[in-house]
TORSEVO-299764 format. One record per atom (N, C-alpha, C, O): residue number from 1; residue in three letters; atom name; y negated, x negated, z. Coordinates in Angstrom, 2 decimals, decimal comma, always signed. Each point is the difference from the previous one (the first is absolute). Example, Ala and Ser with C-alpha at 12.3 -4.5 7.8 and 13.67 -1.06 7.14 Angstrom:
// TORSEVO-299764
1|Ala|N|+5,69|-13,19|+7,80
1|Ala|CA|-1,19|+0,89|+0,00
1|Ala|C|-1,20|-0,90|+0,00
1|Ala|O|+0,02|-1,04|+0,66
2|Ser|N|-1,07|+1,39|-1,38
2|Ser|CA|-1,19|-0,82|+0,06
2|Ser|C|-1,09|+0,77|+0,73
2|Ser|O|-1,11|-0,51|+0,17
***
This chain:
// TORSEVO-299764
1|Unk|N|+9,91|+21,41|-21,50
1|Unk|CA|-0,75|-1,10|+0,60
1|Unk|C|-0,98|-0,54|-1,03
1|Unk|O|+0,36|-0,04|-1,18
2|Unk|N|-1,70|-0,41|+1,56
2|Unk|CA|-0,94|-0,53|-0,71
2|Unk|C|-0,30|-0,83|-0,05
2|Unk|O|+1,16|-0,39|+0,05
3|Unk|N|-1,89|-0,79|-0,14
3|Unk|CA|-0,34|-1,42|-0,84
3|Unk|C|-1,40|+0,40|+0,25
3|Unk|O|-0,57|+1,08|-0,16
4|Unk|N|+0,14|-2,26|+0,60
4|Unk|CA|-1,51|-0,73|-0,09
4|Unk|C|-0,41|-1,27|-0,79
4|Unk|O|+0,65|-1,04|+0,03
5|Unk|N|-2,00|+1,25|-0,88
5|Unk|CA|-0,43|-0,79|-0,76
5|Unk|C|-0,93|-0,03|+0,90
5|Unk|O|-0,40|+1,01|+0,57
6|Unk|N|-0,05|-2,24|-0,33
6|Unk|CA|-1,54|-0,07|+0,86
6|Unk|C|-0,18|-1,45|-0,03
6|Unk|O|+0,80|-0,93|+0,08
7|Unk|N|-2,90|+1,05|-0,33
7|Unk|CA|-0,34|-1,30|+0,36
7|Unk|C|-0,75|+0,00|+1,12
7|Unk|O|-0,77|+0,89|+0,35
8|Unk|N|+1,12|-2,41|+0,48
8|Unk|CA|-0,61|-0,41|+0,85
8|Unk|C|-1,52|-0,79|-0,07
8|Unk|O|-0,21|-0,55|-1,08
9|Unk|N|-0,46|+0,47|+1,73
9|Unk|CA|-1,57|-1,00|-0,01
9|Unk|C|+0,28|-0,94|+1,16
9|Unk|O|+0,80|+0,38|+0,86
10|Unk|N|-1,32|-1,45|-0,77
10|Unk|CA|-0,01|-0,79|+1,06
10|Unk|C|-1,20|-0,12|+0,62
10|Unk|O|-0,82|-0,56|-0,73
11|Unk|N|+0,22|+1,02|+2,30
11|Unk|CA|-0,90|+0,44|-0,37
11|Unk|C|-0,94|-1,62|+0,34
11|Unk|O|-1,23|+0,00|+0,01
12|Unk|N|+1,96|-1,11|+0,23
12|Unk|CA|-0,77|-0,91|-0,05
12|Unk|C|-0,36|-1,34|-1,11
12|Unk|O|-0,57|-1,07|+0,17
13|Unk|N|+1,20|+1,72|-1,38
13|Unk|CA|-0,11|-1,00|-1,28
13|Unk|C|-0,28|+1,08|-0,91
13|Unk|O|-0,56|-0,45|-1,00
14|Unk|N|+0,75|+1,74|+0,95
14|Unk|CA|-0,06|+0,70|-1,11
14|Unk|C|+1,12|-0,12|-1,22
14|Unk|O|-0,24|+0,37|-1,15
15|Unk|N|+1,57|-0,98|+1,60
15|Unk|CA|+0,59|-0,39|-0,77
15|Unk|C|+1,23|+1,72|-0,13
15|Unk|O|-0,04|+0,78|+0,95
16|Unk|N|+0,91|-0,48|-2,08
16|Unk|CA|+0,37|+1,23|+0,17
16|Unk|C|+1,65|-0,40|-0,56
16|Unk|O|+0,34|-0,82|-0,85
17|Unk|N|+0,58|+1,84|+1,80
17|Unk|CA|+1,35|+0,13|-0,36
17|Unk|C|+0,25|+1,20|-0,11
17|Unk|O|-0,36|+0,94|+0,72
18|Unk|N|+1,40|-0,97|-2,25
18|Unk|CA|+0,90|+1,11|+0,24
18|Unk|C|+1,36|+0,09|+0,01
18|Unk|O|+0,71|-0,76|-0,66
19|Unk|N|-0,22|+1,80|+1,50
19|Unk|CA|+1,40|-0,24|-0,37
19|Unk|C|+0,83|+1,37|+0,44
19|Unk|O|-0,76|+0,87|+0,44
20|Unk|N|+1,94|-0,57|-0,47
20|Unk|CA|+0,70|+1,26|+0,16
20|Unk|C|+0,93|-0,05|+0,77
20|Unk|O|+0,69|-1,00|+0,19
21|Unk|N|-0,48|+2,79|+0,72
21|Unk|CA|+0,64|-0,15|+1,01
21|Unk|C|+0,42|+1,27|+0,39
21|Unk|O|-1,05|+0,63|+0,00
22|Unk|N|+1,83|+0,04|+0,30
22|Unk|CA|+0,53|+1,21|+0,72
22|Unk|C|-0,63|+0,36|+1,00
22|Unk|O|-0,39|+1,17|+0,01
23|Unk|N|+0,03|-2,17|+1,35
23|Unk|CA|-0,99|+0,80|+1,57
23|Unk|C|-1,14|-0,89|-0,51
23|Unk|O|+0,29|-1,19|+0,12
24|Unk|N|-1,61|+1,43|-0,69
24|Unk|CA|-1,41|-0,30|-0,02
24|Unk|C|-0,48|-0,95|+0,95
24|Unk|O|-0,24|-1,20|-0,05
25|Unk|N|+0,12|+2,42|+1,27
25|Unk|CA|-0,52|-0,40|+1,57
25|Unk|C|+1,18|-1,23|+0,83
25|Unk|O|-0,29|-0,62|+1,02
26|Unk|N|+1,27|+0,55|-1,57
26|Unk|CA|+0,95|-1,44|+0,60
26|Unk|C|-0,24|-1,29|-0,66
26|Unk|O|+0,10|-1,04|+0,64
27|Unk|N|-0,32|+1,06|-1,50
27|Unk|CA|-0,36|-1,05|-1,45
27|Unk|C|-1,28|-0,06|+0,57
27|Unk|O|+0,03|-0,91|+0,83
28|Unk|N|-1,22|+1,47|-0,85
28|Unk|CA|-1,37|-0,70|+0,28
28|Unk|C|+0,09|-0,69|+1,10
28|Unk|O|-0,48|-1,12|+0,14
29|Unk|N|+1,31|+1,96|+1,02
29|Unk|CA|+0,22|-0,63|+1,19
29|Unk|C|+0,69|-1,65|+0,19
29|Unk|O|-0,40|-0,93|+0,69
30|Unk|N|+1,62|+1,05|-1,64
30|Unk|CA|+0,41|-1,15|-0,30
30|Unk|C|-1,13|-1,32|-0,97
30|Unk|O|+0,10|-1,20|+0,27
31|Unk|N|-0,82|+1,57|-1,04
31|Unk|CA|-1,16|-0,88|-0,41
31|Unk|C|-0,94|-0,40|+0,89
31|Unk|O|-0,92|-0,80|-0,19
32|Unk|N|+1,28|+1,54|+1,41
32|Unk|CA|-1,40|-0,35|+0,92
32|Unk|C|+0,43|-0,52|+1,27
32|Unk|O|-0,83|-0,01|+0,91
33|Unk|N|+2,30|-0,54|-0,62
33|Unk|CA|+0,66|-0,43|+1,01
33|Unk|C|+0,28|-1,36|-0,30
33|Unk|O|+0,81|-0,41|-0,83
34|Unk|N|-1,44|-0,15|+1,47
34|Unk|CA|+0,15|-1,76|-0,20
34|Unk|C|+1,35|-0,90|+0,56
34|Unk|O|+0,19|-1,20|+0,17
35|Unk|N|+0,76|+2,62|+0,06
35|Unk|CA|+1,27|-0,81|+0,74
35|Unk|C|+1,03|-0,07|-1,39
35|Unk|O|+0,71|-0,88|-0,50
36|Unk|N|-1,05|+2,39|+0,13
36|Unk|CA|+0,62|+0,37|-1,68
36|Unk|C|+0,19|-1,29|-1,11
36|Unk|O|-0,91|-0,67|-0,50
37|Unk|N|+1,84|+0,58|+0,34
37|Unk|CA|-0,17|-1,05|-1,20
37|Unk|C|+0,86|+0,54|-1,17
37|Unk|O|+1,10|-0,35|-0,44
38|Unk|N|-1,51|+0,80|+0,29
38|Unk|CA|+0,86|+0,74|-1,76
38|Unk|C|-1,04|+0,67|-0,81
38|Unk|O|+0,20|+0,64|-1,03
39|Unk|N|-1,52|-0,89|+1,70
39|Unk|CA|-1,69|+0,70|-0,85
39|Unk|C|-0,13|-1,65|-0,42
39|Unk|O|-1,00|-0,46|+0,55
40|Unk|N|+1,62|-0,43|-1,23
40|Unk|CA|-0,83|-1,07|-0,20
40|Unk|C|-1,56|-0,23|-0,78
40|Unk|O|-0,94|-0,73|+0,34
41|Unk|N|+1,09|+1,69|-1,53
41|Unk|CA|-1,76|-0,62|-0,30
41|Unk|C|-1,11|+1,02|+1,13
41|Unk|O|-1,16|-0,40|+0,04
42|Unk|N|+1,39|+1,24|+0,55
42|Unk|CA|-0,67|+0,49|+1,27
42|Unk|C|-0,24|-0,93|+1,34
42|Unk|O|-1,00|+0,07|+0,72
43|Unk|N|+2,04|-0,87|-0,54
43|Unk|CA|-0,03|-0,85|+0,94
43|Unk|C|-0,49|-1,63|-0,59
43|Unk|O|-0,29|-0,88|+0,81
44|Unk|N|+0,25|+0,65|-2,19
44|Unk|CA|-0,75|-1,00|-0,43
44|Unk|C|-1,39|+0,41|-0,16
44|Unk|O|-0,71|-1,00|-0,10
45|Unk|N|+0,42|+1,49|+0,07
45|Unk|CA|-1,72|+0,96|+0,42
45|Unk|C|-0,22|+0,70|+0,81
45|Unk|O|+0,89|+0,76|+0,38
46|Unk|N|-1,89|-0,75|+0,08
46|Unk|CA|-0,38|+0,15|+1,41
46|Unk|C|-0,45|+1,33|-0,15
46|Unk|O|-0,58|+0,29|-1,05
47|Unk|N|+0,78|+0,79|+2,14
47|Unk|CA|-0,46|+1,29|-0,07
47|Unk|C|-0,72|-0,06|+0,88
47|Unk|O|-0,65|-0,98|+0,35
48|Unk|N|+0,67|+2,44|+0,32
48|Unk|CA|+0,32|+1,05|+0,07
48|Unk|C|+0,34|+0,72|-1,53
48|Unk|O|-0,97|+0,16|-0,74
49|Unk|N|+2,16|+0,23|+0,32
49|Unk|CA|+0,40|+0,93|-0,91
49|Unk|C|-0,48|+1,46|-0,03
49|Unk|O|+0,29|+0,66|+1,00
50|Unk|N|-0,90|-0,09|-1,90
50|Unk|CA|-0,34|+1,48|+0,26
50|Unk|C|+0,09|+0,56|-1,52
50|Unk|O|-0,44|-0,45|-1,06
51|Unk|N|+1,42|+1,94|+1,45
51|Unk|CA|-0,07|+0,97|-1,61
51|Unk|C|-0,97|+0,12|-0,67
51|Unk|O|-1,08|+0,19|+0,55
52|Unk|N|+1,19|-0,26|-1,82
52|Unk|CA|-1,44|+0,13|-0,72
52|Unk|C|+0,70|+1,27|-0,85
52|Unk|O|-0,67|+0,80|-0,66
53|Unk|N|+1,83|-0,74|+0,76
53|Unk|CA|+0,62|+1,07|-1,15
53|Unk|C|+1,34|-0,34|-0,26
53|Unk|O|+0,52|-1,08|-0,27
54|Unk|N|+0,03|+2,46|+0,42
54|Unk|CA|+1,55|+0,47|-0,39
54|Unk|C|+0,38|+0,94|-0,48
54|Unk|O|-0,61|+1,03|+0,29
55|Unk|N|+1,58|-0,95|-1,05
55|Unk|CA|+0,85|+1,32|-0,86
55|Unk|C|+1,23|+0,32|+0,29
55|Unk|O|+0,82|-0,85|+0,33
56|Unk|N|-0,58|+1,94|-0,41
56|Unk|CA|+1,49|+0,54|+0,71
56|Unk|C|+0,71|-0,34|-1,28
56|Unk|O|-0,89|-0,42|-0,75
57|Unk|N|+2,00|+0,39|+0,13
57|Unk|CA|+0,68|+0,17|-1,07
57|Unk|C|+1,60|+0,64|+0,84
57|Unk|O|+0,33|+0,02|+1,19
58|Unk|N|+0,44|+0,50|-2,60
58|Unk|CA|+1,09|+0,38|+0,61
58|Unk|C|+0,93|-1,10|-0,22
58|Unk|O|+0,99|+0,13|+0,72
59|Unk|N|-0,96|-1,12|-1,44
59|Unk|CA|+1,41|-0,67|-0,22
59|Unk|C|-0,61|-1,47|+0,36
59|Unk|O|-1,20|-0,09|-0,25
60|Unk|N|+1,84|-1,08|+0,80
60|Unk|CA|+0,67|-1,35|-0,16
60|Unk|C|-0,57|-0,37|-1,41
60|Unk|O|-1,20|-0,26|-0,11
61|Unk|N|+1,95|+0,23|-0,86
61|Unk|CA|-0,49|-0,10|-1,51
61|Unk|C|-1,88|+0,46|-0,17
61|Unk|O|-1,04|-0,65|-0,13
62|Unk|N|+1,29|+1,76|+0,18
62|Unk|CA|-1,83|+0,23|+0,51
62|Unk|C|-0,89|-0,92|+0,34
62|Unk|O|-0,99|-0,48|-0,54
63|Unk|N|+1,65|+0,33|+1,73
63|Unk|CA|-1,28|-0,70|+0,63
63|Unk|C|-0,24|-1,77|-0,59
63|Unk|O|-0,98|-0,71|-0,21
64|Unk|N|+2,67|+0,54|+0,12
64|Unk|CA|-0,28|-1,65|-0,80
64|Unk|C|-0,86|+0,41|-1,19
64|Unk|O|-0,93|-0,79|-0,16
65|Unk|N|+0,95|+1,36|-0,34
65|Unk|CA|-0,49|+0,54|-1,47
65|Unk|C|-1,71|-0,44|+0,08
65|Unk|O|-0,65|-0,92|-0,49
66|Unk|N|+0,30|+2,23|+1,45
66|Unk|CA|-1,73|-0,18|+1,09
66|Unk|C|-0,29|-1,50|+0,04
66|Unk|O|-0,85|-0,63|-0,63
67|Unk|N|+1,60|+0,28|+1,37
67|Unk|CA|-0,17|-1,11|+0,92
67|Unk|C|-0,51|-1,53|-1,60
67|Unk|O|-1,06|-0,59|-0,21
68|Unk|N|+2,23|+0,52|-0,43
68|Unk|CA|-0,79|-0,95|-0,69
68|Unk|C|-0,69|+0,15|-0,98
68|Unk|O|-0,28|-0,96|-0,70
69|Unk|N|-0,17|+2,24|+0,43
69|Unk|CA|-1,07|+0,83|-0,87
69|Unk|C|-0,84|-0,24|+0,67
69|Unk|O|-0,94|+0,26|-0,75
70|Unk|N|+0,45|-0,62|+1,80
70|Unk|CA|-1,27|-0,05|+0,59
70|Unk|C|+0,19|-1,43|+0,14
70|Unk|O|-1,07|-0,49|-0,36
71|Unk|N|+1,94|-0,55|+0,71
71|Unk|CA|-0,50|-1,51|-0,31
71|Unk|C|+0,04|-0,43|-1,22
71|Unk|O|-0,54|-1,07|-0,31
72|Unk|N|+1,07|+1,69|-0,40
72|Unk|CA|-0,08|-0,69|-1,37
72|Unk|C|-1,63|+0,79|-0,54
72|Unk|O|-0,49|-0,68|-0,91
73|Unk|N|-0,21|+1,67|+1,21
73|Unk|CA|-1,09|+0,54|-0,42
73|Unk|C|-0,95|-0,89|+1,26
73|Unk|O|-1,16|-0,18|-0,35
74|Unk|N|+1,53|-0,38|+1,76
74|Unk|CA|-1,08|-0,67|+0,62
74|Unk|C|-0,28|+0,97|+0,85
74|Unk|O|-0,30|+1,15|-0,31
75|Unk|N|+0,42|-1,63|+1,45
75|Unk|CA|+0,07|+1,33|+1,50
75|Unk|C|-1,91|+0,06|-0,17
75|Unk|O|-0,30|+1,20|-0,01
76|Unk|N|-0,56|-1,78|-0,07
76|Unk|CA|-1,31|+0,75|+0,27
76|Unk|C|-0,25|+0,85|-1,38
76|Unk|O|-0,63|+1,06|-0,06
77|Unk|N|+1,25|-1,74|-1,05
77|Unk|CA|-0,72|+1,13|-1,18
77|Unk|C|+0,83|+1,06|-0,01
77|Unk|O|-0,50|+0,98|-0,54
78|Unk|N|+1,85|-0,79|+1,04
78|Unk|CA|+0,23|+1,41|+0,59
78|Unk|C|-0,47|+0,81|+0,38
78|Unk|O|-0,29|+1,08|-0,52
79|Unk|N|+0,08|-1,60|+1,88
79|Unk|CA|-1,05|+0,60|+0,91
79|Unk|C|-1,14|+0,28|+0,21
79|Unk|O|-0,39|+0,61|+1,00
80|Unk|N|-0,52|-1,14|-2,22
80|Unk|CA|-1,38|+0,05|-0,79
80|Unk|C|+0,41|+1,63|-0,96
80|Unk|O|-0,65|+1,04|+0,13
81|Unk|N|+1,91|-1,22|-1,10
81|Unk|CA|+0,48|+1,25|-0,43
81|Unk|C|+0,22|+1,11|+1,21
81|Unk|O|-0,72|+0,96|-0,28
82|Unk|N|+1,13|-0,84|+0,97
82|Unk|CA|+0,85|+0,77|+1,22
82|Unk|C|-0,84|+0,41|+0,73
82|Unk|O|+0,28|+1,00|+0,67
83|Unk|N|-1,66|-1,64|-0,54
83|Unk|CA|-0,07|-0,12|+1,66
83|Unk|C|+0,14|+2,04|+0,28
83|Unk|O|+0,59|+0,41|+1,01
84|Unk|N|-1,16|+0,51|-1,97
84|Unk|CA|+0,16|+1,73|+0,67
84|Unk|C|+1,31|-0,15|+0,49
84|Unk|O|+0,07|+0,20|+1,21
85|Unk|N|+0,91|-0,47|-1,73
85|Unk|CA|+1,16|+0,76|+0,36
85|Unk|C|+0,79|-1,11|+1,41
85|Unk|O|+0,84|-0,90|-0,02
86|Unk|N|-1,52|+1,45|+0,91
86|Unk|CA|+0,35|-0,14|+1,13
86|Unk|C|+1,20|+0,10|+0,88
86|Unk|O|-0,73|+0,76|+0,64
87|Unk|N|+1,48|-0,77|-0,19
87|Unk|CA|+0,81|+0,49|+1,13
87|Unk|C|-0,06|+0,29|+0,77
87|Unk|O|+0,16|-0,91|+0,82
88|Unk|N|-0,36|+1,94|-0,33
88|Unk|CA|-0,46|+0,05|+1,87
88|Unk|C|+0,58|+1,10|+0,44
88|Unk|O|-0,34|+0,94|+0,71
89|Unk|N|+1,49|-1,31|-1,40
89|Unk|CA|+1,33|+1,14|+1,23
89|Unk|C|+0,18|-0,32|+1,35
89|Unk|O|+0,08|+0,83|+0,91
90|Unk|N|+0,01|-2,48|-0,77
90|Unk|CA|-0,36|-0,33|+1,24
90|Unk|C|-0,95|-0,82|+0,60
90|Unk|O|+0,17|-1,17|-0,33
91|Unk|N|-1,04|+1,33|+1,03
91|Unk|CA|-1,30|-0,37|+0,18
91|Unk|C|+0,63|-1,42|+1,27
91|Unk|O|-0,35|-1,14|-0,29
92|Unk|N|+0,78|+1,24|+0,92
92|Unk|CA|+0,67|-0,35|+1,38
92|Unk|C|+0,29|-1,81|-1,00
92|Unk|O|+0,14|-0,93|+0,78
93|Unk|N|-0,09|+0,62|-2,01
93|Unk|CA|+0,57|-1,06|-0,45
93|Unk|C|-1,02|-0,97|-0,54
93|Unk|O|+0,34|-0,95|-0,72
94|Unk|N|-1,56|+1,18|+1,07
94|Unk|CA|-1,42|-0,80|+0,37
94|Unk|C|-0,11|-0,34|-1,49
94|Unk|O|+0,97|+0,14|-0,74
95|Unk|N|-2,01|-0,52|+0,37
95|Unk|CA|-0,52|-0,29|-1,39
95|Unk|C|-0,54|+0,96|-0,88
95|Unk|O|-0,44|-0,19|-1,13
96|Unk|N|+0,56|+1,54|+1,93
96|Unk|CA|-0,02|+0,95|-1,43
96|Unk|C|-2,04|+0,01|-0,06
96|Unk|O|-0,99|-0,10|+0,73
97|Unk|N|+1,45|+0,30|-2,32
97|Unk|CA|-1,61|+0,86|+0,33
97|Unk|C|-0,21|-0,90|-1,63
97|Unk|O|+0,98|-0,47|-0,56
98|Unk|N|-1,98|+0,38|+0,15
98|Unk|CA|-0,66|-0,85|-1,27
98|Unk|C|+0,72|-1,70|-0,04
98|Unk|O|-0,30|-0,93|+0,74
99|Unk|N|+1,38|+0,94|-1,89
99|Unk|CA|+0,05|-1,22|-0,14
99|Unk|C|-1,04|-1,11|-0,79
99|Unk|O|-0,68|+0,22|-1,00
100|Unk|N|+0,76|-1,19|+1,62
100|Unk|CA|-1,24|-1,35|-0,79
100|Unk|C|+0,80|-0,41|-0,93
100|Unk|O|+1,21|-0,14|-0,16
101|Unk|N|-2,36|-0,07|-0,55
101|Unk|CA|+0,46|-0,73|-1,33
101|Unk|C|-0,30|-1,29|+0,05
101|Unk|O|-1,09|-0,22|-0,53
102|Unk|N|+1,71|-0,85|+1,01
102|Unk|CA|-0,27|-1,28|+0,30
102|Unk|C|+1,64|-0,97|-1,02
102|Unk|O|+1,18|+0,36|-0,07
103|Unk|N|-1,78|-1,44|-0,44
103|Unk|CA|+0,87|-0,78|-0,85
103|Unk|C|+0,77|-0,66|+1,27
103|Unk|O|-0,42|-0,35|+1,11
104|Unk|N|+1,85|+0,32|-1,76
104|Unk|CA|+0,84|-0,98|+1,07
104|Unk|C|+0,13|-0,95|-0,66
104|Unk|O|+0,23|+0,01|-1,21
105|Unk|N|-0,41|-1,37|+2,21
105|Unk|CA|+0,16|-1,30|-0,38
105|Unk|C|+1,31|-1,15|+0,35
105|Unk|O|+0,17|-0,54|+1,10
106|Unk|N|+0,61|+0,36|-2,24
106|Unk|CA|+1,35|-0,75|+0,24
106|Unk|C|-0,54|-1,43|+0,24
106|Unk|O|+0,78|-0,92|+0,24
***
């Protein structure tokens, strides 16, 4: 079984999350369901939520590993680093294509 690292865009503030997960496509789904309440900083900002970028990893440990390697480095200057290496094993999980490099604001 595999692990997802992926960030989200919001596509109406430009504001960006990441976070990790085993099903990809259930998790975005869950960020983008306004009944959901266990996405709290997704549901304290207003979407529509959409992939900007994700990584398969094989382990749990892994992906925590990913996961705060990219907030402690700052999800857009990641993704300013990153933006080639794409994901698009599955296209069907909306966002793919060129991520923006836009600053998020706390």
């Amino acid at each position: 079984m595999g692990f997802w690292v992926y960030i989200i865009r919001s596509e109406s503030n430009g504001r960006y999350y990441c976070g990790q997960t085993t099903d990809l496509l259930r998790r975005i789904r869950q960020h983008n369901d306004p009944e959901y309440r266990l996405s709290k900083t997704t549901k304290r900002f207003e979407g529509p939520w959409q992939r900007t970028w994700s990584q398969q990893v094989e382990s749990r440990p892994e992906a925590v590993r990913l996961e705060r390697q990219i907030k402690k480095r700052g999800i857009a200057r990641f993704l300013s680093a990153n933006q080639p290496h794409q994901d698009s094993d599955d296209p069907d999980l909306g966002g793919a294509g060129q991520a923006e490099s836009r600053q998020r604001r706390d």
